[in-house]
GUSEMI-278650 format. One record per atom (N, C-alpha, C): x, y, z; residue in three letters. Coordinates in steps of 0.1 Angstrom, whole numbers, plus 2048, in hexadecimal, padded with zeros to 3 digits. Layout:
XYZAla;...
This chain:
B43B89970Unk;B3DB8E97DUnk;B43B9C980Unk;B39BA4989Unk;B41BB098DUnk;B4BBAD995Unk;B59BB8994Unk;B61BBA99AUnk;B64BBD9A5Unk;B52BC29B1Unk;B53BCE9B4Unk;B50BBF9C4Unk;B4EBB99C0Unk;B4BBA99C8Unk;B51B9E9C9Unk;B5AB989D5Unk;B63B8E9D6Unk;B5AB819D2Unk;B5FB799C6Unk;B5EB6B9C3Unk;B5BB619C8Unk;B66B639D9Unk;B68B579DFUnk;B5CB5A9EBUnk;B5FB649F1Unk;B55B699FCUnk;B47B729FEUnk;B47B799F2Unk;B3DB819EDUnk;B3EB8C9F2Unk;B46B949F6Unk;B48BA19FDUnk;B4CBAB9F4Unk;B4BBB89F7Unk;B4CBC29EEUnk;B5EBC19EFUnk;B63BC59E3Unk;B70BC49EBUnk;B77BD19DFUnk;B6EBD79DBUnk;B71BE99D2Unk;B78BE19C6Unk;B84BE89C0Unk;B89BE69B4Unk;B94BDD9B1Unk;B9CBDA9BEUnk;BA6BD49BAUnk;B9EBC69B8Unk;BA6BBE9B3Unk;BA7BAE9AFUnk;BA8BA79BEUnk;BAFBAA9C7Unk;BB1BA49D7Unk;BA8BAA9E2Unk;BA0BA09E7Unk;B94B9E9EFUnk;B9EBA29FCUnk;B96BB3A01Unk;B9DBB4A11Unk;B99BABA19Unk;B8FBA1A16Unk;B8BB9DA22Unk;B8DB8BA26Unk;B8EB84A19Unk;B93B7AA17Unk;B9EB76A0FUnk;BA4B80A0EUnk;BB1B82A05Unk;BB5B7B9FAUnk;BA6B759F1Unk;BA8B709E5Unk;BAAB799DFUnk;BB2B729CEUnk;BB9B7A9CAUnk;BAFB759B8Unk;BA9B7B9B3Unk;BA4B7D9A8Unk;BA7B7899CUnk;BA6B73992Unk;BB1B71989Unk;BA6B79978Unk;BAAB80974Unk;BA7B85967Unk;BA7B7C95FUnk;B9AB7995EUnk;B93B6D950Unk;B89B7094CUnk;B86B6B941Unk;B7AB7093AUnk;B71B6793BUnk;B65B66942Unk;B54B5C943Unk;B58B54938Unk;B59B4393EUnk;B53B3B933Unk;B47B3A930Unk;B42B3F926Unk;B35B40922Unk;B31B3491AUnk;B23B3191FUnk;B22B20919Unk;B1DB2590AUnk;B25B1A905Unk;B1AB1A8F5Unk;B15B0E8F1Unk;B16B088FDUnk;B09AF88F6Unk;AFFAFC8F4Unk;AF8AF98EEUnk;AEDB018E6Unk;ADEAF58F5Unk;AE3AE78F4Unk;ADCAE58FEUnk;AD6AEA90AUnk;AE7AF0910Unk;AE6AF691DUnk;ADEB0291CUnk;ADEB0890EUnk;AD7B1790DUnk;ACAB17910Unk;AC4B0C90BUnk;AB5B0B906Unk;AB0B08915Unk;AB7AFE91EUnk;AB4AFA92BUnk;AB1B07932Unk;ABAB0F92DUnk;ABDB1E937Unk;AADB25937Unk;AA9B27928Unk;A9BB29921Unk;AA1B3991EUnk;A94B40915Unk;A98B4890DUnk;A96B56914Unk;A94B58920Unk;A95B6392AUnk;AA0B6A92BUnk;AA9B61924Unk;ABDB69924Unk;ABDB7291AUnk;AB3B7590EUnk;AB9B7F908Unk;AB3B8D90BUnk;AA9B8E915Unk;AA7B9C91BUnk;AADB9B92BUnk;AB5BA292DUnk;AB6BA193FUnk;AABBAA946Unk;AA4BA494FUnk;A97BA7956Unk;A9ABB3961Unk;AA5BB9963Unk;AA7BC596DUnk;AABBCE95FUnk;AB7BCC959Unk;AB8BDD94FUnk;AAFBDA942Unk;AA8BCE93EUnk;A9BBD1934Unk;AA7BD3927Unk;AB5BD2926Unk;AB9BD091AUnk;AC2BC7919Unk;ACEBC6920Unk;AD5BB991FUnk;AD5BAD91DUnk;ADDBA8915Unk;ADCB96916Unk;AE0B8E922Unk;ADAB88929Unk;AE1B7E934Unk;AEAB74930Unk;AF5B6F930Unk;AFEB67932Unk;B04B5D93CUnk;B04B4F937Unk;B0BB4A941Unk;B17B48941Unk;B1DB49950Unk;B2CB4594EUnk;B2CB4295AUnk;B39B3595BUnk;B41B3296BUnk;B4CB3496AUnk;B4CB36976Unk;B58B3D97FUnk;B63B3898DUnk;B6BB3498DUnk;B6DB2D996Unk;B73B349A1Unk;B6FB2E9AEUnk;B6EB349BAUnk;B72B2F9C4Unk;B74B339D0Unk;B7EB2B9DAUnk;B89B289D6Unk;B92B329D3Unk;BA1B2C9D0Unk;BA3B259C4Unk;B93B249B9Unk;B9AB1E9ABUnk;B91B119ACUnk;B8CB0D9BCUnk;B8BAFF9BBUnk;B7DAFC9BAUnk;B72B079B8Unk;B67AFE9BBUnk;B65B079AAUnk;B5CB059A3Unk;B56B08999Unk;B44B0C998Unk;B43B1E995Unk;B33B2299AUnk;B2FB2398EUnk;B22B2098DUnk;B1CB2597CUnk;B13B38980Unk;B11B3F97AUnk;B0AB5097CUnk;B08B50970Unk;B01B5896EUnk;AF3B5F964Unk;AF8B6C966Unk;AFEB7695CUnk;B02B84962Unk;AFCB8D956Unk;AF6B95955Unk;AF0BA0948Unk;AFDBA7944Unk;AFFBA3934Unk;B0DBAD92FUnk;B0EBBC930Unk;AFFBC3933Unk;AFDBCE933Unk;AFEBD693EUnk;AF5BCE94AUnk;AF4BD295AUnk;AFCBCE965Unk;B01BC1961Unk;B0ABBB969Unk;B02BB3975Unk;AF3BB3974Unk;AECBAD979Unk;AECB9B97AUnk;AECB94983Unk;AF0B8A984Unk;AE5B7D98CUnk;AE8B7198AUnk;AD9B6A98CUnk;AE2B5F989Unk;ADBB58994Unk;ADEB45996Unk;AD4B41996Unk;ADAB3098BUnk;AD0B2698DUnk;ACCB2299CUnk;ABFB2199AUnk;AB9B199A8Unk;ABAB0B9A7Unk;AAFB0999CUnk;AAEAFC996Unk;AAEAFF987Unk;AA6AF2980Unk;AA5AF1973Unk;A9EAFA96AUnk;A96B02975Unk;A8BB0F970Unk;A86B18977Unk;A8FB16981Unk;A91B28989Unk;A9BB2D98AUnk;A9CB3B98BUnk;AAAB3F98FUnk;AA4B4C997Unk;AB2B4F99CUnk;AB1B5C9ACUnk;ABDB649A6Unk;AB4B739A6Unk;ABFB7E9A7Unk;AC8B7F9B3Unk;AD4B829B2Unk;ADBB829B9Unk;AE3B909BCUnk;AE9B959B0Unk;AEABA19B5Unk;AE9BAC9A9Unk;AEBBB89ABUnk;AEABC49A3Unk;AEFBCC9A3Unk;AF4BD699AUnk;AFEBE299FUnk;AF6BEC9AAUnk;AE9BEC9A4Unk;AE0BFB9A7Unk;AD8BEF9B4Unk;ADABF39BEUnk;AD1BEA9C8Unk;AC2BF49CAUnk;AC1C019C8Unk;AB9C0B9C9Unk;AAAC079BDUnk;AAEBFC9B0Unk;AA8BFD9A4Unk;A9BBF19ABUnk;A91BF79A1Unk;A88BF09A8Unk;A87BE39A8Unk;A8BBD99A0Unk;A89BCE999Unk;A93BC69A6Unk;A9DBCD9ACUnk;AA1BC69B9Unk;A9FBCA9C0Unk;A92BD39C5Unk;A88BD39D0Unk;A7FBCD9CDUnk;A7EBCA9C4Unk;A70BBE9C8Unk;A74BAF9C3Unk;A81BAC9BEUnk;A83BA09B8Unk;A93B9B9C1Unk;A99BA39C6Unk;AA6BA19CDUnk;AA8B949D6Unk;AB1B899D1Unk;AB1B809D9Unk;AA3B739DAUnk;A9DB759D0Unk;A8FB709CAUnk;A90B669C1Unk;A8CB5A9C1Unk;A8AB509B9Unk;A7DB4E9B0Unk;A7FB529A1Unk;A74B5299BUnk;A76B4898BUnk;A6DB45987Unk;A6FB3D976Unk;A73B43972Unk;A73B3C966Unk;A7DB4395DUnk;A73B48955Unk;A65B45953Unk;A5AB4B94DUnk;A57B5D956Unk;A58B59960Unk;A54B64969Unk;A61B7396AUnk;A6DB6B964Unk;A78B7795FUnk;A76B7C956Unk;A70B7194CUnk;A6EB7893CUnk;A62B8593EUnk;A58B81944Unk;A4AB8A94BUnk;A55B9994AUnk;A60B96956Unk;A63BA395CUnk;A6DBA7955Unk;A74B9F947Unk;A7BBAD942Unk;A72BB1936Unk;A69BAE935Unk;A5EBB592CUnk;A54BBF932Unk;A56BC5941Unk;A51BCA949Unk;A44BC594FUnk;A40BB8951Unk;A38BB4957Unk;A3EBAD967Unk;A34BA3970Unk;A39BA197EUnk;A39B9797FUnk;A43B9198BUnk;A3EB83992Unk;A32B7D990Unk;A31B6E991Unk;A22B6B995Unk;A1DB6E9A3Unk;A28B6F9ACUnk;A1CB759B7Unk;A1BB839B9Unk;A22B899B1Unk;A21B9C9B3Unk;A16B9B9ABUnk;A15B959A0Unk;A08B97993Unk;9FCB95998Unk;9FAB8B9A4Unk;9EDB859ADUnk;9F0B8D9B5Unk;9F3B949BFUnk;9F4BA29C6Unk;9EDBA89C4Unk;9EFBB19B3Unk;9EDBBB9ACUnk;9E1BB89ABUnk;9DCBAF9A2Unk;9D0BAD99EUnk;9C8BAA9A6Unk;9C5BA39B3Unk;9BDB9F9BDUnk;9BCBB49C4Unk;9C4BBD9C7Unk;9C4BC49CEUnk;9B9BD09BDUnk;9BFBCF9B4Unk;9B6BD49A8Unk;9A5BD19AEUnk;9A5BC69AAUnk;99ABC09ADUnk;990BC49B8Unk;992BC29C5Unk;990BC59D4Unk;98CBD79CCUnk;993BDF9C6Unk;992BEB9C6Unk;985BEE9BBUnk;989BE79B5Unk;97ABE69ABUnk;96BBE39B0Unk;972BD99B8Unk;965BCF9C4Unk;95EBD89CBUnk;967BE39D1Unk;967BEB9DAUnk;95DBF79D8Unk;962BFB9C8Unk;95BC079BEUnk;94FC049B7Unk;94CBFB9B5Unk;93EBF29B0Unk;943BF09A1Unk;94DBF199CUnk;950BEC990Unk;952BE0989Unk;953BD8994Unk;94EBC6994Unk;948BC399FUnk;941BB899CUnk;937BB69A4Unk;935BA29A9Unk;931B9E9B0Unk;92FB909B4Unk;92CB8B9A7Unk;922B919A2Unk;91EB87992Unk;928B8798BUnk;931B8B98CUnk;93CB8B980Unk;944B7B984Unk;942B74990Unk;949B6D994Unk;93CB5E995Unk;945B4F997Unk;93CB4A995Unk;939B439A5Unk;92CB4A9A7Unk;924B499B8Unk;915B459B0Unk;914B3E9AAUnk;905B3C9A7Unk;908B2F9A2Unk;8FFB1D9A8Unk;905B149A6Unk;900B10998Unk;904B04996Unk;904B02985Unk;8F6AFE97FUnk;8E9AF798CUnk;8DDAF7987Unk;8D6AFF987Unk;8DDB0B98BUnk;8D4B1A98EUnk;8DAB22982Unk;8D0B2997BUnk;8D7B3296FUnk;8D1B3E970Unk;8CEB46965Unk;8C5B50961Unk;8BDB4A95BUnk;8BAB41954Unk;8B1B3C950Unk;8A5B36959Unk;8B1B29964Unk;8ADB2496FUnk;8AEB2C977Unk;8A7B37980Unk;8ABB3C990Unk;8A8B3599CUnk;8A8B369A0Unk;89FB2F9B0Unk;899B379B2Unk;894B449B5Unk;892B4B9B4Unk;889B529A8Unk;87AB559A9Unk;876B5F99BUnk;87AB6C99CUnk;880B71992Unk;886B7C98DUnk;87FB89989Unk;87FB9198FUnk;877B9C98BUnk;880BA497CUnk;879BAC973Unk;87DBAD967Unk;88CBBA96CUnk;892BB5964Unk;89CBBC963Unk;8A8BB9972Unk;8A0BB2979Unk;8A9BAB985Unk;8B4BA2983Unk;8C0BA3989Unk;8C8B97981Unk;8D2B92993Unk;8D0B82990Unk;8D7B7B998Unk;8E1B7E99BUnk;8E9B829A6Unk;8F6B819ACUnk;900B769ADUnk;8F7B739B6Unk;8FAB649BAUnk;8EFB5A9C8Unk;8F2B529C8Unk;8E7B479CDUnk;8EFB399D7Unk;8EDB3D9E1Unk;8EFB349EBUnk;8E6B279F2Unk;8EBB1C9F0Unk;8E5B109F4Unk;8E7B0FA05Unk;8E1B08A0CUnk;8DEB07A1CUnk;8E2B12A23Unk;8DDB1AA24Unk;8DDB25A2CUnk;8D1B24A35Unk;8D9B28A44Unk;8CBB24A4BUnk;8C8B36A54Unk;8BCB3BA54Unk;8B6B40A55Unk;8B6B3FA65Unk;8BBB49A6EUnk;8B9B4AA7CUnk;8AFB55A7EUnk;8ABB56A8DUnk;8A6B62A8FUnk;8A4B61AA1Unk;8A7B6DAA9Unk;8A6B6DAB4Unk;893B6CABEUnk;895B66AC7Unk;886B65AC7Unk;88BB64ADAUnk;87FB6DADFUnk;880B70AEDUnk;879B60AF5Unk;884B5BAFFUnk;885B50B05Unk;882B52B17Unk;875B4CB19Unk;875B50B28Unk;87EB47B31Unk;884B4FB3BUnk;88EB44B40Unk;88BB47B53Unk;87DB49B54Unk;879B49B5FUnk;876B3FB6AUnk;879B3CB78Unk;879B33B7FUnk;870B36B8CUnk;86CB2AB92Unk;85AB29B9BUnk;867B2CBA5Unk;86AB34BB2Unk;86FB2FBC1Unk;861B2FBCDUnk;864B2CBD5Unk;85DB2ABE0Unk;85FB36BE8Unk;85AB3FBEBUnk;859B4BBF6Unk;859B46C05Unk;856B3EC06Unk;84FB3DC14Unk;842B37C1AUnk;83EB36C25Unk;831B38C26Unk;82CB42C30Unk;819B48C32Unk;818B4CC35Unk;80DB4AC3FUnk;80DB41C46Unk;806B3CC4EUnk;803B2BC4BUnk;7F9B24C44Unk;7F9B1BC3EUnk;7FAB1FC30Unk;7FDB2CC2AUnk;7FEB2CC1CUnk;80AB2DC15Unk;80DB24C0AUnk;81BB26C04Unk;81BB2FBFFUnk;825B38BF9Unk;827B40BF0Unk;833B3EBEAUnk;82DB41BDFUnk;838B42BD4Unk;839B4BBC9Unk;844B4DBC5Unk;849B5ABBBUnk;850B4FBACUnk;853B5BBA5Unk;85EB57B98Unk;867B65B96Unk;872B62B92Unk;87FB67B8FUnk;880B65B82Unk;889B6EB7EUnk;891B6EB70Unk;886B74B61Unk;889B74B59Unk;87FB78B4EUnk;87FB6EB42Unk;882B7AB33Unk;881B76B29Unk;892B76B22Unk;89AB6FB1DUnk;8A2B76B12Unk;8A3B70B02Unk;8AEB75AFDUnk;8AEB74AEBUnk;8B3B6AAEFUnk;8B4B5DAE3Unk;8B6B53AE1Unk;8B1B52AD3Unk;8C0B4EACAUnk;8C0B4CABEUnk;8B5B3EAB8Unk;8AFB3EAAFUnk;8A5B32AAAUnk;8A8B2FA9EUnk;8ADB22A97Unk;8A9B22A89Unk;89CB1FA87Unk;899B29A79Unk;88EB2AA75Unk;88CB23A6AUnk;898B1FA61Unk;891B1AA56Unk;8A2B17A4AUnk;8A1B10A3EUnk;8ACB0FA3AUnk;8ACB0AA2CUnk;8B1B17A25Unk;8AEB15A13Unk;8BAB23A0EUnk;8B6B26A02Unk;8BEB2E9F9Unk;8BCB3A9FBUnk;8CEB3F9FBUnk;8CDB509FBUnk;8D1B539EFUnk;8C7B5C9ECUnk;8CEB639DDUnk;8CBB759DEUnk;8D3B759DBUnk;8DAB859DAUnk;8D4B869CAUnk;8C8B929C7Unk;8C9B979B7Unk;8CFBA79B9Unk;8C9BAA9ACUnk;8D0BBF9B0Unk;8C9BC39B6Unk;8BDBBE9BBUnk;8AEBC59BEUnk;8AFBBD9CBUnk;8B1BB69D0Unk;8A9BAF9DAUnk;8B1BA49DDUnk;8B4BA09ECUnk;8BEB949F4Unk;8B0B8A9F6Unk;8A9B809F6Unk;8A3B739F9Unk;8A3B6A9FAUnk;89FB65A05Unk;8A6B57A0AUnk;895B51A07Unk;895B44A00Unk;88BB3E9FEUnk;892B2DA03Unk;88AB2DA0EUnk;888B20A17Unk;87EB15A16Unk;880B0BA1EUnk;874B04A1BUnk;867B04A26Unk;865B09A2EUnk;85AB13A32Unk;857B20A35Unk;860B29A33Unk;863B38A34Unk;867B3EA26Unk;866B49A1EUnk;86EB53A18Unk;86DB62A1CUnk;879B64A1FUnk;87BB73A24Unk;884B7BA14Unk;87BB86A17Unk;87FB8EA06Unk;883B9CA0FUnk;88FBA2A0BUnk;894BAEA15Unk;895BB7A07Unk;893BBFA06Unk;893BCD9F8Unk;89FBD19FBUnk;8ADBD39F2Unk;8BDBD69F8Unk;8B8BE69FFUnk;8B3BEB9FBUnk;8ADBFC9FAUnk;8A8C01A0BUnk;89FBF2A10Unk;89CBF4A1DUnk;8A4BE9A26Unk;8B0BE8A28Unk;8B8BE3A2EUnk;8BCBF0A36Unk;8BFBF0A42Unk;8C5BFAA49Unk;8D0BF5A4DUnk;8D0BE8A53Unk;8DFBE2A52Unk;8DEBD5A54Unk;8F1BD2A51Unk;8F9BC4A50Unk;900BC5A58Unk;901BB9A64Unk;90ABB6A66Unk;917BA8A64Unk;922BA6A65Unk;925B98A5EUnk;928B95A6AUnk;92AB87A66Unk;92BB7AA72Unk;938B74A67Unk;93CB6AA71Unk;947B62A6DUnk;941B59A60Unk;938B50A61Unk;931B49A5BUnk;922B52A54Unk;91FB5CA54Unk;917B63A4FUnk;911B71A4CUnk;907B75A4CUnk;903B85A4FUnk;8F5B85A5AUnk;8F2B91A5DUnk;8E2B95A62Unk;8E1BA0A5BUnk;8D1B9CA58Unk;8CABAEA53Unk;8C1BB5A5CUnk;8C2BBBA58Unk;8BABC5A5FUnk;8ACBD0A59Unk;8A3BCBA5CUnk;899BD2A4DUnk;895BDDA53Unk;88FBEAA4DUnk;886BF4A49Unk;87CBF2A4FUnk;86CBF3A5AUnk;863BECA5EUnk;865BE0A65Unk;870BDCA6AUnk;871BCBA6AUnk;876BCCA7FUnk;86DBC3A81Unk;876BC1A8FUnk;87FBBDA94Unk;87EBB0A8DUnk;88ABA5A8DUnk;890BA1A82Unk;8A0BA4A89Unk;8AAB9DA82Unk;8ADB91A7CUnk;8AEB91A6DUnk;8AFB81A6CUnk;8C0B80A6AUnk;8C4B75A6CUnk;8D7B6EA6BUnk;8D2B65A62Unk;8D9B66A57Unk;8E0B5CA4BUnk;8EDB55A4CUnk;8EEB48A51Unk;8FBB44A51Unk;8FDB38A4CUnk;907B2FA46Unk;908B27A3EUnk;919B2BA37Unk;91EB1DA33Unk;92AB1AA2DUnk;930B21A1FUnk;925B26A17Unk;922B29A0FUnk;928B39A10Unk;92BB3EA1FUnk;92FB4EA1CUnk;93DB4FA1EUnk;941B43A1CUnk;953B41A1AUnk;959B3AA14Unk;951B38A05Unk;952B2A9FEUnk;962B329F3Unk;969B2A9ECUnk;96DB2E9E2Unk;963B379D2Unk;96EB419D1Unk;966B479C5Unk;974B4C9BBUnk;96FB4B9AEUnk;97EB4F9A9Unk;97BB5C9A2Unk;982B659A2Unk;985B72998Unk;98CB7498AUnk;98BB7B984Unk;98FB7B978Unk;994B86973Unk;9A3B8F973Unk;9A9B9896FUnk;9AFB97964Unk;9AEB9B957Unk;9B4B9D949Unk;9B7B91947Unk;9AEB88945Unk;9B0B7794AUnk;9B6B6C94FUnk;9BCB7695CUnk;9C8B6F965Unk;9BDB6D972Unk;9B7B60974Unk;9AEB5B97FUnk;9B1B5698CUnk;9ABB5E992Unk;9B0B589A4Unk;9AAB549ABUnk;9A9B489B1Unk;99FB459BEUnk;99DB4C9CCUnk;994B529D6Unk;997B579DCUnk;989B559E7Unk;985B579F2Unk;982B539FEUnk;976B5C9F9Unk;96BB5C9F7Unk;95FB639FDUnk;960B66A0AUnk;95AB6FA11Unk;956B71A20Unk;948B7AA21Unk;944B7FA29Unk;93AB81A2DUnk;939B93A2DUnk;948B96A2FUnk;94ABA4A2DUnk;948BA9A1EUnk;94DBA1A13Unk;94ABA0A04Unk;93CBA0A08Unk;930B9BA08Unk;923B93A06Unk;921BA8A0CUnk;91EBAFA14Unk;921BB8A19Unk;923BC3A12Unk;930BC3A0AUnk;935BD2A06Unk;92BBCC9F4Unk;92BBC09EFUnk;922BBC9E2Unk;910BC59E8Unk;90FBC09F2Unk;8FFBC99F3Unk;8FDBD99F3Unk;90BBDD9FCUnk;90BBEC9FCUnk;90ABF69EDUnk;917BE99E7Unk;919BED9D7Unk;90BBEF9D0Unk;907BE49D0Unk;8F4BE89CBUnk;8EABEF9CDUnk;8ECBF59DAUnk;8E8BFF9E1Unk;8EDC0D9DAUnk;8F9C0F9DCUnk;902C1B9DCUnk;8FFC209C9Unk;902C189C3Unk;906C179B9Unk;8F9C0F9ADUnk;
């Protein structure tokens, strides 16, 4: 272990052998380094690159501490002086480093990871959650650029194909994807007018009405939305509404869905249904992630078709 760190208390305590601060006193010995060949293989084979300086061997040795009386096991790099405790049987946590500035203890410092996920990082690759970071945030940026697309992902159910559509396919059209119960709203003007009594005017009553008409949402109908490159259509079982992506002037999302807004068209229709927050998984250099659909995705996938 370094020198440069009291044993008993963990404090910096410079060069001498005697801790100013707990006034242990050091004793110059050399790491029992295990050679059971069992214990090695438990350790796993991540010890012969150390994962901060990318060349050293890791070694184990204990050390005894508090006065002699307790006994610690440490992982130290012969090269770096880099150091790492067992957690359990198959993780361990860096603990400390000479260089606290180096990156590997800005993003790993005090971190519990496998022993697979060390070997990753002295071969210059990452954690498993920095690696899903990376690649979910890749992704999103590609999503974003029209470089992948919903079809690349599986949103089209298993009796629906290219072969099978729900949908007939115009040539050179290709399915996105296809949503089951979606129900098809639309606003429709509600009179909400009331009879009062005026008065009378001699023997004659009179009477008036108050109040008018307003919006009030209606379901209209409730079947499949499918998104192609050419065309979003919802085919229901007494309605199909066919929107051209080209004459859409806008989207807006909802929690549970979208509205469009057509080219010629008066009225708004709302698509909403379970389906616009279902799981969908992605696929980066064949490291696959599950991740939340929403309605903002369904959105920036149409623009993409549009734009692009």
């Amino acid at each position: 272990m370094s020198k440069d760190f009291c044993q008993n208390c963990g404090k910096a305590k410079g060069n001498s052998t005697r801790c100013d601060f707990c006034g242990f006193r050091e004793e110059k010995q050399q790491p029992q380094i295990s050679t059971d060949k069992n214990e090695i293989r438990k350790i796993g084979v991540w010890l012969s690159k150390c994962p901060v300086c990318k060349f050293g061997q890791v070694n184990r040795f204990t050390k005894k501490v508090f006065f002699n009386l307790i006994k610690k096991k440490f992982l130290e790099c012969e090269s770096c002086g880099a150091i790492f405790s067992q957690f359990d049987s198959k993780n361990y946590r860096l603990k400390h480093v000479m260089k606290t500035s180096s990156e590997v203890w800005k993003l790993y410092g005090g971190v519990v990871l496998s022993e697979r996920e060390w070997k990753n990082i002295a071969v210059g690759g990452m954690s498993n959650r920095l690696q899903r970071k990376t690649d979910i945030e890749l992704w999103e940026k590609k999503f974003s650029n029209g470089e992948v697309s919903l079809r690349d992902t599986v949103l089209v159910p298993e009796d629906f194909s290219s072969e099978n559509p729900p949908i007939i396919l115009k040539k050179n059209e290709e399915l996105l994807f296809a949503f089951r119960n979606i129900t098809l709203q639309e606003t429709r003007m509600v009179s909400n007018r009331k009879r009062i009594n005026l008065g009378t005017i001699g023997i004659v009553k009179v009477a008036g009405y108050v109040g008018g008409s307003k919006p009030e949402m209606r379901k209209i109908d409730v079947g499949v939305l499918c998104l192609t490159s050419n065309r979003l259509v919802f085919a229901g079982r007494n309605k199909n509404v066919i929107s051209q992506l080209d004459k859409i002037m806008k989207i807006d999302e909802y929690y549970s869905g979208i509205s469009i807004a057509r080219e010629g068209k008066t009225k708004t229709q709302f698509y909403t249904g379970d389906a616009f927050n279902k799981d969908f998984k992605i696929t980066i250099e064949g490291r696959g992630y599950v991740q939340k659909l929403s309605p903002s995705r369904i959105i920036q996938q149409i623009q993409n078709l549009v734009r692009f």
